[in-house]
C-alpha positions in Angstrom: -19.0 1.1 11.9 -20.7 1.6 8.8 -19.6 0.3 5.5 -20.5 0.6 1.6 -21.7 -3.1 0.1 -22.8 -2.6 -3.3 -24.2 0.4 -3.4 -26.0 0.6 -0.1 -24.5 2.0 3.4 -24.8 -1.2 5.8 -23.5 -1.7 9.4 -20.2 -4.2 9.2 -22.4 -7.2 11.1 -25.0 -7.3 8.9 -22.8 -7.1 5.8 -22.5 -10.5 3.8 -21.4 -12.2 0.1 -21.8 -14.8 -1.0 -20.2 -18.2 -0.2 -19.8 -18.7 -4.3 -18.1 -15.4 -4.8 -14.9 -16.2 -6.2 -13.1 -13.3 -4.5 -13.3 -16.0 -1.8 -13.5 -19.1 -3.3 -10.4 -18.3 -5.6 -8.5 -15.2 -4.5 -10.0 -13.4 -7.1 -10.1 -9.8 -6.5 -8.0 -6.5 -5.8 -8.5 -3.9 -3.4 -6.7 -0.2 -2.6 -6.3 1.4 0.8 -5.9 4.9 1.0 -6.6 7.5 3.8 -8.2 10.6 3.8 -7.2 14.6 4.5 -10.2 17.2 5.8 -12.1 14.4 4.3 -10.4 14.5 0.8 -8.9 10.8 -0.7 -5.6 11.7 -1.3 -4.3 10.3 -4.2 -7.2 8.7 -5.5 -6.8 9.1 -9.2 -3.3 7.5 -9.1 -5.5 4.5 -6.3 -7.9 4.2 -9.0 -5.5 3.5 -11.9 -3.4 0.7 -10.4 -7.0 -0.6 -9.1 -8.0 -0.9 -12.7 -5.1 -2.4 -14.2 -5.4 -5.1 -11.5 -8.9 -5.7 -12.8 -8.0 -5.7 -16.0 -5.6 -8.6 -15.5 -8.1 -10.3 -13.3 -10.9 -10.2 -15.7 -13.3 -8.2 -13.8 -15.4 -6.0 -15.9 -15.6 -2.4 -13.9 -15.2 0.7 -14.0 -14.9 2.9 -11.1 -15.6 6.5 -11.2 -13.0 9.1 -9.0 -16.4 10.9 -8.0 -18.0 8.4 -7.5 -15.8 7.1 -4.8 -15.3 10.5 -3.3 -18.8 10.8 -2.3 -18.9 7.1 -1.3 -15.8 8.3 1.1 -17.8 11.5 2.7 -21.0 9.3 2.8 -18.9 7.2 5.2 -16.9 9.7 7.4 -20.5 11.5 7.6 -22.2 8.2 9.1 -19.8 7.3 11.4 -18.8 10.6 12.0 -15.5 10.7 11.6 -12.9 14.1 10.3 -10.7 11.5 8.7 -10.2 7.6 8.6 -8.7 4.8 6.7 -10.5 3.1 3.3 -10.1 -0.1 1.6 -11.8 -0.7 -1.4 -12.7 -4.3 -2.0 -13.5 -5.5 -5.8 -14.1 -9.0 -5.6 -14.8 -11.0 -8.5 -18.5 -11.9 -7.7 -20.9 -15.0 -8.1 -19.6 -18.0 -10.3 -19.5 -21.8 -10.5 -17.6 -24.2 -8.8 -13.9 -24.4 -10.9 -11.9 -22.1 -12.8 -13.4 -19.3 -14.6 -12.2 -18.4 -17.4 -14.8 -15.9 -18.8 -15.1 -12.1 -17.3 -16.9 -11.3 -14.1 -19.5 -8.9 -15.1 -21.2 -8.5 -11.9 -18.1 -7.9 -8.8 -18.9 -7.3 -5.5 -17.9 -3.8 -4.7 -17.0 -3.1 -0.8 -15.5 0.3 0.8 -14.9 -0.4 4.4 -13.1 1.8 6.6 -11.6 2.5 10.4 -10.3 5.1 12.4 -6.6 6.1 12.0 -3.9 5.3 14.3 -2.4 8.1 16.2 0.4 9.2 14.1 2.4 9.6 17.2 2.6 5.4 17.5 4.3 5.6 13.8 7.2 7.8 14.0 9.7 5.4 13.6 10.5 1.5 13.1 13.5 -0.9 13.5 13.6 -2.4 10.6 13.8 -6.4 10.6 15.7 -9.1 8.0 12.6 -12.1 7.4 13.6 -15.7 6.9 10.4 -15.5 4.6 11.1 -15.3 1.2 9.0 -13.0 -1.5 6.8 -14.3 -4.0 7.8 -13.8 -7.4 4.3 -12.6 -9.3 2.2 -14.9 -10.1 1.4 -12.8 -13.1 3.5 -10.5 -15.2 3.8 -7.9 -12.3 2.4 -8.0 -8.5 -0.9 -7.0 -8.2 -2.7 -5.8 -4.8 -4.9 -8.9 -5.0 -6.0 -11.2 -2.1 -3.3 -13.6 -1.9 -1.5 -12.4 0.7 0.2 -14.6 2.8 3.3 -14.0 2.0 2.8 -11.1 3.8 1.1 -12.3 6.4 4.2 -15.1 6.5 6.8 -11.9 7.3 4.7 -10.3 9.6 4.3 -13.3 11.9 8.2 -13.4 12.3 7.9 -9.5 13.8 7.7 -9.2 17.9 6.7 -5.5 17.8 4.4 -2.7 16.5 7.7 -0.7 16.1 9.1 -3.1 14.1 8.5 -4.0 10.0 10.2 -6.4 7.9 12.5 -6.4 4.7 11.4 -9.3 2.2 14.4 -10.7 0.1 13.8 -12.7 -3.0 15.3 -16.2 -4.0 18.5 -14.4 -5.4 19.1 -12.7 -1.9 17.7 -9.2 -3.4 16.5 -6.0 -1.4 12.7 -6.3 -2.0 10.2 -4.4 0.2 8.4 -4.5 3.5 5.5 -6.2 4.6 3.2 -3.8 4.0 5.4 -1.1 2.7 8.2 0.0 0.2 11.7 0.8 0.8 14.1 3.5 0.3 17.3 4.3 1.3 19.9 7.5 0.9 23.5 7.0 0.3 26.6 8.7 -2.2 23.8 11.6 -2.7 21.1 9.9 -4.4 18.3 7.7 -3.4 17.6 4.5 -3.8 14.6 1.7 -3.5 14.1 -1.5 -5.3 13.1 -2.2 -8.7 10.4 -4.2 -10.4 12.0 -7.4 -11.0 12.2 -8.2 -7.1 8.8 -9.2 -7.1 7.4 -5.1 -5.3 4.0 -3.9 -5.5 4.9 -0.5 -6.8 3.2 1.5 -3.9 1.2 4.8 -4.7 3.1 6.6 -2.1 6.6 5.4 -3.4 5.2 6.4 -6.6 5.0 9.8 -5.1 8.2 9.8 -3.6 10.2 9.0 -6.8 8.4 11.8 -8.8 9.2 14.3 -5.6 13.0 13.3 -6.3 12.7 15.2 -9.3 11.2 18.2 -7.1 13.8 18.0 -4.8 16.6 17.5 -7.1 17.3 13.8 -5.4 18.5 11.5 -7.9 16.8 8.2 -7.8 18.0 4.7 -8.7 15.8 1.7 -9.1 17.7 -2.4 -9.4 18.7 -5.0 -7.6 20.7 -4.8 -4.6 22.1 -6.8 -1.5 21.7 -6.7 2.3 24.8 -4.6 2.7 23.6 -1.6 0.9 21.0 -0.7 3.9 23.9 -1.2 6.1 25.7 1.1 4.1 23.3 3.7 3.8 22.5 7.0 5.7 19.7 7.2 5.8 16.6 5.0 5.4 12.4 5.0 5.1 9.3 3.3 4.7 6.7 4.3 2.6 3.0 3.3 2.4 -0.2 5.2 2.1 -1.7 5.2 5.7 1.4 5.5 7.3 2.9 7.8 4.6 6.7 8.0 5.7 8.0 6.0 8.2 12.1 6.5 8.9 13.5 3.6 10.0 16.1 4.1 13.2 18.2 0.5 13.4 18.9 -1.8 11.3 20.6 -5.1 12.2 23.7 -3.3 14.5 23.4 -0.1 13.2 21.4 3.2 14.5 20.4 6.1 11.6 19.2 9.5 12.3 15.3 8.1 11.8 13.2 11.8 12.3 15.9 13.5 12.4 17.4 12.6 8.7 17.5 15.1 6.5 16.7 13.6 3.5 13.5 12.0 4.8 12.5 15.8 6.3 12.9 17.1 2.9 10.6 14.5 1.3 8.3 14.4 4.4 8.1 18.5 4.5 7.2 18.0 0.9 4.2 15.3 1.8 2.4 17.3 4.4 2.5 20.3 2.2 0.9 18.2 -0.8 -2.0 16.6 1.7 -2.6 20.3 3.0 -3.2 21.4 -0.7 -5.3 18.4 -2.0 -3.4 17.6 -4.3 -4.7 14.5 -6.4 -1.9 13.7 -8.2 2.0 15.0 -8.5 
């Protein structure tokens, strides 16, 4: 595989940074992963914008431009000739000192790597799995999509199965999200997902969903909420933006409809018609 490494189009084994970059030394960096449709990013403006508010707050001095990226994308899928794939895009701080910076990184290390996409057929539907791991609160004033991320990596070792994704609760026992993914659930006719304060990263794709609600007519509520609401629900799904919409077909004792919900058709309906069209934004 092929990926970009500042600038240039490199084969993965030859790409390298450098030992001092403090993207590894330090954690300090952010990344996005996205996927693409007839070789278009979807959603890359909205990617883009929570990429540079995490730079922002890392004090890493870029600027990425949407076209830019696009062409960096189609470069890609050209050279390892693929329809569509899956993108991350690495910003990592770049070369420093040993110790703390505290001045900005004018020089990052900018990475897009990518992969083939799983068959969607493997992702129609997951159990859905309580974790003993606790989530992070922010180490910041909000959770960023940085490299510290064994937290996740914490849940995800407690999970036996592909077909399987954990729910992260906080300190105070609240719903939080997934490993890798945000949660929603349907119940008294109006949808539901967690808010802010339990620590989320506020996905792109749950993003979408919430403005979709007002498409749809769905009323949405954001808070804090117990274990016993998902039990309660009727319906419940996943969201992230390689796997899109995942529905989510037992929970502790209790089976839901999954694909055959009828509140995560309407949304999913809804997705496949927005990819189809290009959109960039809802």
């Amino acid at each position: 595989m092929y990926i970009y490494l500042n600038g240039k189009v490199v084969p993965k084994e030859e790409a390298v940074i450098s030992p001092y970059d403090h993207g590894f030394m330090y954690g300090v960096g952010a990344f996005e992963t996205f996927r693409t449709y007839d070789g278009f990013p979807f959603l890359i403006d909205e990617h883009l914008t929570r990429l540079h508010e995490a730079l922002k707050e890392l004090n890493i001095h870029l600027e990425l431009d949407s076209e830019i990226v696009i062409e960096m994308v189609n470069t890609l899928l050209r050279k390892n000739e693929l329809d569509d794939a899956y993108f991350r895009l690495n910003v990592s701080a770049g070369v420093g000192d040993i110790g703390l910076q505290t001045l900005p990184y004018e020089v990052p290390a900018v990475i897009l790597y990518t992969k083939p996409l799983i068959e969607s057929s493997t992702l129609l539907e997951k159990e859905l799995i309580p974790l003993k791991t606790v989530r992070n609160t922010p180490e910041g004033e909000k959770r960023l999509k940085s490299h510290h991320y064994l937290n996740s990596i914490l849940g995800k070792r407690e999970l036996s199965a592909v077909n399987q994704e954990g729910v992260f609760l906080t300190q105070d026992g609240y719903i939080s999200e997934g490993t890798v993914s945000n949660i929603f659930w349907y119940s008294d006719n109006k949808l539901f997902t967690p808010g802010t304060s339990t620590g989320i990263l506020e996905g792109i794709t749950r993003k979408w969903v919430m403005n979709a609600s007002q498409i749809l007519n769905i009323p949405v509520e954001t808070g804090n909420y117990k274990l016993e609401k998902l039990v309660e629900a009727d319906e419940i799904f996943l969201t992230n933006s390689i796997q899109e919409l995942v529905p989510v077909n037992k929970f502790q004792d209790k089976k839901f409809p999954a694909t055959e919900g009828e509140i995560y058709n309407l949304y999913k309906v809804l997705y496949k018609e927005h990819t189809n069209k290009q959109h960039r934004s809802i």
